[in-house]
Structures are given as C-alpha cells and as structure tokens.
C-alpha positions in Angstrom: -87.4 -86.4 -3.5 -85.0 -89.1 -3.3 -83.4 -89.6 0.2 -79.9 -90.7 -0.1 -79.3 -94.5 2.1 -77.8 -92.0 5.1 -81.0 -89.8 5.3 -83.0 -92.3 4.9 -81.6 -94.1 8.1 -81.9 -90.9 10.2 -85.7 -90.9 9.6 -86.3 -94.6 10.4 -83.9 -93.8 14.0 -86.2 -90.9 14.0 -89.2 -92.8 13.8 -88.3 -95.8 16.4 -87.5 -93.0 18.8 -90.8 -91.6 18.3 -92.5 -94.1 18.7 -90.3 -94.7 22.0 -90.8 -91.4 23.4 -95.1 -91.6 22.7 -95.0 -95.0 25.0 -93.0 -93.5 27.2 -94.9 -90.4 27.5 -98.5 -93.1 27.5 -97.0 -95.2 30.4 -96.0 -92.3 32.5 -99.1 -90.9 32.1 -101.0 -94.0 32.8 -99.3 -95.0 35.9 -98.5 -91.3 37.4 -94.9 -91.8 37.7 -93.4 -88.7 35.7 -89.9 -89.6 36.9 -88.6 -90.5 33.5 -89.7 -87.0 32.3 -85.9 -86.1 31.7 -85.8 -89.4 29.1 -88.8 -88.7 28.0 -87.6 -85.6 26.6 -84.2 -86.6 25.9 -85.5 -89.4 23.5 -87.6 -86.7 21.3 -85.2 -83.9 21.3 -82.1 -86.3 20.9 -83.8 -88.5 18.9 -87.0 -87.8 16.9 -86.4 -84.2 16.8 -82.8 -83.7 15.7 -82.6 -87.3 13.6 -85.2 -86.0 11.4 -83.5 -83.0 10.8 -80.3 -84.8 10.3 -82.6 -86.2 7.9 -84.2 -83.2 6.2 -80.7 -81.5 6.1 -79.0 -84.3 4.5 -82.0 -85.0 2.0 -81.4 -81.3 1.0 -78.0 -81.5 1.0 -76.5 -84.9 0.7 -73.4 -83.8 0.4 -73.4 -83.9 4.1 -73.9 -87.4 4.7 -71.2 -88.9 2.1 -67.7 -89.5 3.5 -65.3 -90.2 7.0 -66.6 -87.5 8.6 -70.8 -87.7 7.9 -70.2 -91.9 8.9 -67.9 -90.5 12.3 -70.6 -88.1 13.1 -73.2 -90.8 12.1 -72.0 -93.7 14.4 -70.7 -91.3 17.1 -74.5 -89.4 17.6 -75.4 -93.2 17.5 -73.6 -94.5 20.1 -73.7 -92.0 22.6 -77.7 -91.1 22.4 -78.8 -94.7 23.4 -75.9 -94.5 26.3 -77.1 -91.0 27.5 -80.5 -92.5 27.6 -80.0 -95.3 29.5 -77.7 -93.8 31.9 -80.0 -91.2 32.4 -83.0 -93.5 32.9 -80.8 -95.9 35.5 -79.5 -92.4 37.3 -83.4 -91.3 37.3 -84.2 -94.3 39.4 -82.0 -94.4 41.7 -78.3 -95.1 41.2 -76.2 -92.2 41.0 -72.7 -94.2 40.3 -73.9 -94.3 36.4 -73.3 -90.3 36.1 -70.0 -90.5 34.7 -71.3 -92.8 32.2 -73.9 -89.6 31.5 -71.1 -87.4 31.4 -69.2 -89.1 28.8 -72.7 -90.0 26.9 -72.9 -86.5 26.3 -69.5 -85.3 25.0 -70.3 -88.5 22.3 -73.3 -86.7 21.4 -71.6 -82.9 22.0 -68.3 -84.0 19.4 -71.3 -85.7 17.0 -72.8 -82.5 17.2 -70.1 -80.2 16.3 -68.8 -82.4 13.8 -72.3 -81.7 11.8 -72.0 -77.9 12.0 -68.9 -78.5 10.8 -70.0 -80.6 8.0 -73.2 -77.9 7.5 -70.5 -75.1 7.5 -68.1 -77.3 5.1 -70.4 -78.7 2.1 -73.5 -76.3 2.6 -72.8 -74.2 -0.7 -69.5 -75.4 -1.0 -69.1 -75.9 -5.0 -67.9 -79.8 -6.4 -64.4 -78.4 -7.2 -64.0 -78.9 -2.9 -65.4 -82.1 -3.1 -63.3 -83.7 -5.7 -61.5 -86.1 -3.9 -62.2 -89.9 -3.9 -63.5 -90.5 -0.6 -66.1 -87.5 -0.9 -65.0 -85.6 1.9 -64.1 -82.0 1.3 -60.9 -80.4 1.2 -61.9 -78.4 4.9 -62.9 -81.4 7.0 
C-alpha cells in the first residue's frame, strides 16, 4: 500500500514516540522511580498509539490528510502533545506553576482531536463530487 507524505509522517512521530515511551518505561524501571508513569503513558497513548492510527486511518483514507483542515489538525495535535508532555513531566517533579501550561496543552490536543472526527465524519464515504474544490477540502469542513 502506498502511504500518502501525511500518513507516512504520522508513523515516523509514531515510531520516535515509541521508542521514547520504551526508554522511558526501561529507565523507570531500572532506577525505581515510577513518577513519570503519567508521561509514560501519555507518550504511548498520545503518541505511538493514536499517531499510528492517524496513520492507518489516513493510509486507508487519504482523503483525510489532504487540505486546511487535515494540516490544522496535523500541526495543532503536534504542538500541543510535546507541550502536554513536558508540562506534565515538569508538574510530575515538582513544580506545580506549569499546570496552566497543561491545561492549555490539552485543549491543543482536545480541538486536534475533534477536528479529525470531523474530518473522519466529513470525507469517510463522502463521494469526489464533495471534494471538488481546489484546495481538497470538502464542501462540510
């Protein structure tokens, strides 16, 4: 199957945050500090888990990934994911002043979110008659 430039990004993010979260995971267990368990889990949900099914979803569909909206949701996920992270991680150990930093961190990554069900829920089945215009983007988003 041939993955379209955007899919093929998510998997790579995917993968880096893989291998991220495994030397994360190694180190804590190593030293016995589990304090970063929250990252730890944040890093494969937000990133290896859910970039690869970006992925997978916009390999099967790549209508998904062309256009304003699949590069908004794109940068947007993008931005607030590594932010999330390392508030969370700096909050973790100790200093509490970054939580509104979490807080807006994670309505990055909520809008990101609901910006690909809308693109799922816009272009998913959606025949090429409603994706007609230049840019790619459908006539609903």
């Amino acid at each position: 199957m041939n993955h379209n430039p955007r899919s093929r990004t998510w998997f790579r993010l995917a993968a880096l945050y893989f291998a991220i979260g495994v030397m994360l995971g190694v180190a804590m267990g190593a030293s016995g500090d589990h304090s970063l368990f929250a990252v730890h889990a944040h890093i494969n949900l937000l990133g290896w888990v859910s970039m690869a099914l970006f992925g997978i979803i916009g390999t099967a569909h790549p209508s998904i990934t062309e256009g304003r909206v699949a590069a908004a949701q794109f940068w947007i996920y993008n931005l607030g994911v590594p932010l999330m992270l390392g508030a969370l991680t700096l909050r973790l150990k100790g200093f509490p002043s970054v939580e509104p930093l979490i807080g807006v961190a994670s309505l990055l990554i909520g809008c990101s979110v609901l910006l690909f069900v809308w693109l799922v829920f816009s272009r998913i089945g959606v025949t090429t008659v409603y994706l007609s215009s230049p840019t790619g983007e459908s006539r609903l988003s």
